[in-house]
N, C-alpha and C positions, 0 to 999 in steps of 0.2 A: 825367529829371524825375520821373518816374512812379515809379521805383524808388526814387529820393531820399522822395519819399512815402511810399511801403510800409515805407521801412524808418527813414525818423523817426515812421509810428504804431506801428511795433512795437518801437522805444525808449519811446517815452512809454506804450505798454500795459504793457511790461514793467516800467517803473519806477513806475507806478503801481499797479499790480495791489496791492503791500503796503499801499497807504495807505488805498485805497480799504476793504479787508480792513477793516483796523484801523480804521476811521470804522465803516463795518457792525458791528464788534462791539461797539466804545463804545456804539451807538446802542441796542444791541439786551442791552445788558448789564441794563440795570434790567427790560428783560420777562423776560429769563432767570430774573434772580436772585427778583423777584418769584415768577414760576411755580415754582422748587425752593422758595421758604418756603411754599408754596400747598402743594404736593406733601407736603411733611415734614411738615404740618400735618394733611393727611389721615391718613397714614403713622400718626403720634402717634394721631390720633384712633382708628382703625381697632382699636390696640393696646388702647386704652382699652376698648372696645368687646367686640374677646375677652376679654380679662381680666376683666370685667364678665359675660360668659359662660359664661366658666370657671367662677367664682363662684358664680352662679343654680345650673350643673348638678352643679354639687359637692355644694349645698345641696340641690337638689333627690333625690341618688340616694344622701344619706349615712344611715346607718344610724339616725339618732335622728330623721332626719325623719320615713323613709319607715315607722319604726314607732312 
């Protein structure tokens, strides 16, 4: 009787293990995808930022400024 136990929960662990999975990731997909548009948005921004950088010390160390 005991064994018949152990090993009908380790049928239904095994056959669930995928579902369960795939519920987990359904769930957790809109935090995912929201956190990478989050990310790339920094990313983007970041870029804007040195390039804006670039810019100023370009300006700053080019010859018709600095004379």
């Amino acid at each position: 009787m005991y064994a018949i136990t152990l090993s009908t929960i380790a049928t239904l662990t095994h056959n669930t293990t995928p579902i369960t999975i795939r519920i987990i990731l359904t769930m957790h997909q809109a935090t995912i995808t929201t956190k990478i548009i989050a990310v790339q948005t920094l990313i983007l921004e970041d870029a804007v930022d040195i390039e804006d950088n670039m810019v100023s010390i370009l300006k700053a160390y080019s010859t018709k400024n600095v004379l």
